[in-house]
N, C-alpha and C positions, 0 to 999 in steps of 0.2 A: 464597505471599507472606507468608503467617502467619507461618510459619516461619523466613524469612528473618528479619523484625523481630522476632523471639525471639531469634534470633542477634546481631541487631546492639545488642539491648539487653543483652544478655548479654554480648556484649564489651567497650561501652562500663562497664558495672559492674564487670566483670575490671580492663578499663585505669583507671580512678578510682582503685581500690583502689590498684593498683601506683604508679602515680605521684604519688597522694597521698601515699601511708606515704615515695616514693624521695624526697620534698619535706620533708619533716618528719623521714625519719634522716637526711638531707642536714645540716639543718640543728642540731637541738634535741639530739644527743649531743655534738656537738663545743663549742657554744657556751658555755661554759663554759670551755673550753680555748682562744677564741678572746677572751674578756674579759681572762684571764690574762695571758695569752701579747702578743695585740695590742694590748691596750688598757689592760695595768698594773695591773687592778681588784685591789684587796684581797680574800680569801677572804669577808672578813663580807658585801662589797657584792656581789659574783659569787652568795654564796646567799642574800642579799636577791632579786635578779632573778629565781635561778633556781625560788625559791618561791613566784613571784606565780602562776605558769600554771597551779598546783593551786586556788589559793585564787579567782582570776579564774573562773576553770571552774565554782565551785561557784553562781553569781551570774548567770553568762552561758548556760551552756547550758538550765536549763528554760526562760531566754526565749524561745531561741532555737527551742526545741520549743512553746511556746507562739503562736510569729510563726506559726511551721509550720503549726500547726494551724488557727488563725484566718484565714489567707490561702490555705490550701492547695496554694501554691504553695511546695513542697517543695524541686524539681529548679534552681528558678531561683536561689532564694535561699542554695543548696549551692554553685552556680556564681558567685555575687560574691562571697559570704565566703571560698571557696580560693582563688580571681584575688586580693584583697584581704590574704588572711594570707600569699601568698609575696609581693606587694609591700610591705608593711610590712617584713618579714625583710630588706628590702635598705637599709632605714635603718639597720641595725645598721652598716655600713659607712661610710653617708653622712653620719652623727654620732660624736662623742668625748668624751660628758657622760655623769658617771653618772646624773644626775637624767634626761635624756631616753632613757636606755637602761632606766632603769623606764616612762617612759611607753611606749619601744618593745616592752617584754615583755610588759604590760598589754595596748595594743591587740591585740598578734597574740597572747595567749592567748585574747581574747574572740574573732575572729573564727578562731581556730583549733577554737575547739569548738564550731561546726557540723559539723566536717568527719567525724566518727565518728558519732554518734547522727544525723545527719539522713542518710547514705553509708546506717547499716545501717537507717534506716525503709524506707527506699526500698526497699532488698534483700530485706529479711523480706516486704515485702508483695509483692516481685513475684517470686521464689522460689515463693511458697504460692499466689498464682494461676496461677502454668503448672508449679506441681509439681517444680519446681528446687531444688538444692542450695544454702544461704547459705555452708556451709562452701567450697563449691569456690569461689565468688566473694572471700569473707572475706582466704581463706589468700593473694592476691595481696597483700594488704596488708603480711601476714607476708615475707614474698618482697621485698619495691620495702624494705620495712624494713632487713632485714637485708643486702640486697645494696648498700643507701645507706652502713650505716652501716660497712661492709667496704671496699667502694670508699672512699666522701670519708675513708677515712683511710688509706689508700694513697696518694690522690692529694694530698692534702694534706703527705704527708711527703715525697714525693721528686718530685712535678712542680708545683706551684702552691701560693704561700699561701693560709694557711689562712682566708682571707676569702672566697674564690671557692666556700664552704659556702653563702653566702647568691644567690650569683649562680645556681647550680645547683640550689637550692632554690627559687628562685623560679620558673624555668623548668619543674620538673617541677611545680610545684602549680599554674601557668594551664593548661600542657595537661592536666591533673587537672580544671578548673573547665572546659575544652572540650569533656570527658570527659562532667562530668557534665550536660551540658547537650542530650546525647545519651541520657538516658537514660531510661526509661520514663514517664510520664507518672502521674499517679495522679487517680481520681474523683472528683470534687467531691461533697463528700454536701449530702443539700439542703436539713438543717436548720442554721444559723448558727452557729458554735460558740463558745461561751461561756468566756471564758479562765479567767473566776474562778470560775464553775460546772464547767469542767475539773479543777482547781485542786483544789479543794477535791473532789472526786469522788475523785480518786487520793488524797488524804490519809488519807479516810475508807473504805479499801478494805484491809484489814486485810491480809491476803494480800500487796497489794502491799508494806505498811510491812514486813512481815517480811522479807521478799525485799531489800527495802533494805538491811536487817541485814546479811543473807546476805552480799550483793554488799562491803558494809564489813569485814566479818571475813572474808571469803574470798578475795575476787578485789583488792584493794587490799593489801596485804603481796605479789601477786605484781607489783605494777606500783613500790611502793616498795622491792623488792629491786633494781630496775634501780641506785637508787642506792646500795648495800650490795655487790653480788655481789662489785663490781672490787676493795672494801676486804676483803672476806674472804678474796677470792681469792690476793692480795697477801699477809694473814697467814698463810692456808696454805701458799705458798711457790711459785707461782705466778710466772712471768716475765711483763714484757707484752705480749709477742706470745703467749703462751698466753691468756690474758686475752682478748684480743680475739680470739682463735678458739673459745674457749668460750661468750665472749659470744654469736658467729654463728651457731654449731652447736646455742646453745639458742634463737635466734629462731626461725633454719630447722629446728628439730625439732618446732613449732609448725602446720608444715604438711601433715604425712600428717595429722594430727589431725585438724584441720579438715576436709581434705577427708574424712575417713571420719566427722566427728562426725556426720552425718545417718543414718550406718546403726547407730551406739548408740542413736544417740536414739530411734527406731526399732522397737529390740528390745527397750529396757532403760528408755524413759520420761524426761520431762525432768528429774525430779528424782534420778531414780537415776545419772544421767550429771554430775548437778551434785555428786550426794554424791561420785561417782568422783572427779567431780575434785577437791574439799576435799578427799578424804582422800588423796591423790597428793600435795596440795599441805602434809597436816600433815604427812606424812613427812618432806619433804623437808625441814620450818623444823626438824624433829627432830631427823636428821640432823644439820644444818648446827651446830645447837646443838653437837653434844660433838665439835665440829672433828674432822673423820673426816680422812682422810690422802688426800691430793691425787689418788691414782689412783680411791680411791672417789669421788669428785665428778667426774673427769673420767668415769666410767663411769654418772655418775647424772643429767649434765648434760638428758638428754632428758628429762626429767620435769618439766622447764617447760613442754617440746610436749603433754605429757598434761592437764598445772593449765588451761594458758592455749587450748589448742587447744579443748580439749573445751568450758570453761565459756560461754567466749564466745559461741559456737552457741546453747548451750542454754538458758543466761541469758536471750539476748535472745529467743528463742524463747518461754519462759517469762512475759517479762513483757508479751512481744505476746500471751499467750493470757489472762491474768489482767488485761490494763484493755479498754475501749471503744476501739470501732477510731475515733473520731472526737475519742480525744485522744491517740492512740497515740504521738506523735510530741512530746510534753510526756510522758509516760512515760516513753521510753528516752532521754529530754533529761535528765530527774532520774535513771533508772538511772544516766546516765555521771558527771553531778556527783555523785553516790554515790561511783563504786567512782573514776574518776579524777580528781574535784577533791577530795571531804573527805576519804576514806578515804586516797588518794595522802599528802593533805599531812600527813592526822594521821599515820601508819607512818613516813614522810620524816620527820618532827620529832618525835615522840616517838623515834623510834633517833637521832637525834644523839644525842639525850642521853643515850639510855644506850650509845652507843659511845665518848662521852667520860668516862662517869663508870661505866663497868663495861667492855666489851670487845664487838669486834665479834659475838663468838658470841651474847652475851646477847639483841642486835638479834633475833637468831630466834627466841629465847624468848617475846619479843613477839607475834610471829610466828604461831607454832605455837599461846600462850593463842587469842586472837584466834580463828586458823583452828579450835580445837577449839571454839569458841561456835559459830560458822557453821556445824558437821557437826554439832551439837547441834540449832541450826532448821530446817537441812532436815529432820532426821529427823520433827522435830516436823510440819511442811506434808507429810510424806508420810504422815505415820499421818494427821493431818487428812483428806488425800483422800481414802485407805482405810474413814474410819469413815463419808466421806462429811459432812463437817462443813461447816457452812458457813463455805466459805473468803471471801466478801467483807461481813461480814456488817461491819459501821459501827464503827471504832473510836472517830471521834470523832462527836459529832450535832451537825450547824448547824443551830440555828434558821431558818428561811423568814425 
């Protein structure tokens, strides 16, 4: 009977994944094309909206890791805010204001960022109590992603408009919020937890501030190249239908990764799997810098499954071992407003500008500085551990 409900929570974490990410590529790659195209927006107001959801996130989620924590009711409050961020998605349709289609970005990027850092508390903690893989669970995300965003653009060109992104999105993210509502439950620990006493606990944990660095210079130039690949790809010379199968085949190269990322980790340690992947990922901003010729890229495209597959595992792994497991969930709520609210939005806005005022190649120059700072503090936290330093030792002191 144990075993049975290892299964069943195991699947429902599978099926979340999958049909969360099929609800969010559903909707949040196309929309942009759908402001355009249906609704007339100028370029400047389409990347007004489309920059709220990095800058939203950075404000929204350690709350939302802090509600977490303090009510410990994790799995319930994962299941209003996915039911709630695909229902907001469908006023994108049922209004035709730019002013309200900022407040429609706004709402559904705060309730959209519970759905990553609160999906992977749940999974890291109940992976490492019955000795499960997070990578095998993880990569369904990767999967419902890239199979959304392949499909609704199929489907969107040759059988339905392209409005019915939101109606499909919406659908897959309440059976996502069904999903999670099925899944594991977590302990109530028995002393109170303190938000502002958590708060300040992670601040002052040095180790984790470094790792914040980390997670900014490293793993964030790999989430704002989503916004860059299609414009390089284009100046390399790149058709759009090549485009959007290289797009595919670098999400879906993201999932051997994952699922094997628990046997590097394994053999090779959390940080040496983190440096693996920074340095997979300077390569590749290296690369990208001296515009290599289009068959080199199409032959190098899986080395975002290597950056992206491997880090994420370990990352989060990483930063569930380095704070207190009774604010763990206000932890990986600031990891994510790290690497995908400020980190996303500074690499997103810092490379406009210099893809208007130098060229798309320079954007990886960016890139690559950046990702070479991040393979510089890992190395630094791995000699730390080696010399045996004290990794949490007080960066800042608050007075009692």
């Amino acid at each position: 009977m144990h075993n049975l409900q290892v299964r069943r929570h195991y699947a429902a974490l599978k099926g979340f994944y999958l049909f969360a990410f099929l609800g969010t590529g559903s909707m949040i790659p196309l929309l942009s094309m759908y402001l355009t195209k249906e609704q007339h927006l100028s370029g400047s107001q389409v990347g007004l909206i489309m920059s709220l959801g990095p800058i939203v996130m950075i404000f929204f989620q350690p709350f939302w890791g802090m509600l977490s924590d303090y009510t410990q009711k994790t799995k319930g409050l994962l299941a209003v805010c996915t039911s709630i961020t695909g229902i907001i998605g469908l006023a994108y349709i049922a209004f035709d204001s730019f002013p309200l289609f900022i407040l429609i970005a706004a709402c559904f990027a705060a309730f959209q960022s519970t759905i990553i850092p609160l999906s992977d508390s749940i999974s890291l903690r109940y992976t490492q109590e019955t000795n499960g893989n997070y990578g095998g669970i993880r990569l369904f995300g990767s999967l419902g992603f890239g199979v959304a965003v392949f499909a609704m653009g199929q489907v969107t060109n040759q059988l339905y408009p392209i409005h019915v992104i939101f109606i499909f999105g919406c659908t897959f993210l309440c059976i996502a919020a069904i999903l999670a509502s099925q899944m594991p439950g977590q302990q109530k620990t028995k002393t109170k937890v303190n938000i502002r006493k958590g708060f300040r606990e992670l601040i002052s944990n040095k180790t984790f501030l470094i790792f914040m660095i980390i997670t900014f210079t490293t793993f964030a130039p790999n989430l704002a190249n989503n916004t860059y690949f299609s414009l390089f790809l284009d100046k390399s010379g790149a058709s759009l239908s090549a485009i959007g199968i290289l797009f595919f085949i670098g999400v879906i190269s993201e999932i051997p990764f994952m699922r094997f990322a628990q046997t590097f980790i394994d053999k090779m340690g959390l940080l040496n799997v983190i440096m693996l992947s920074g340095g997979v990922s300077l390569f590749r901003w290296a690369l990208y810098f001296t515009a290599p010729s289009l068959w080199i890229i199409y032959a190098t495209v899986f080395l975002q499954g290597v950056a992206i597959g491997l880090f994420i595992p370990a990352a989060l792994q990483y930063v569930k071992k380095i704070t207190p497991r009774h604010v763990e969930a206000t932890a990986l709520t600031m990891y994510a407003a790290i690497g995908n609210g400020f980190g996303n939005w500074f690499c997103t806005f810092a490379g406009g500008y210099i893809f208007d005022d130098v060229s798309i190649f320079a954007v990886y120059l960016l890139f690559g500085i950046l990702s070479i700072a991040g393979f510089g503090l890992t190395l630094y936290l791995m000699k730390a551990e080696k010399n045996k330093h004290t990794l949490h030792q007080p960066a800042v002191t608050f007075k009692p």
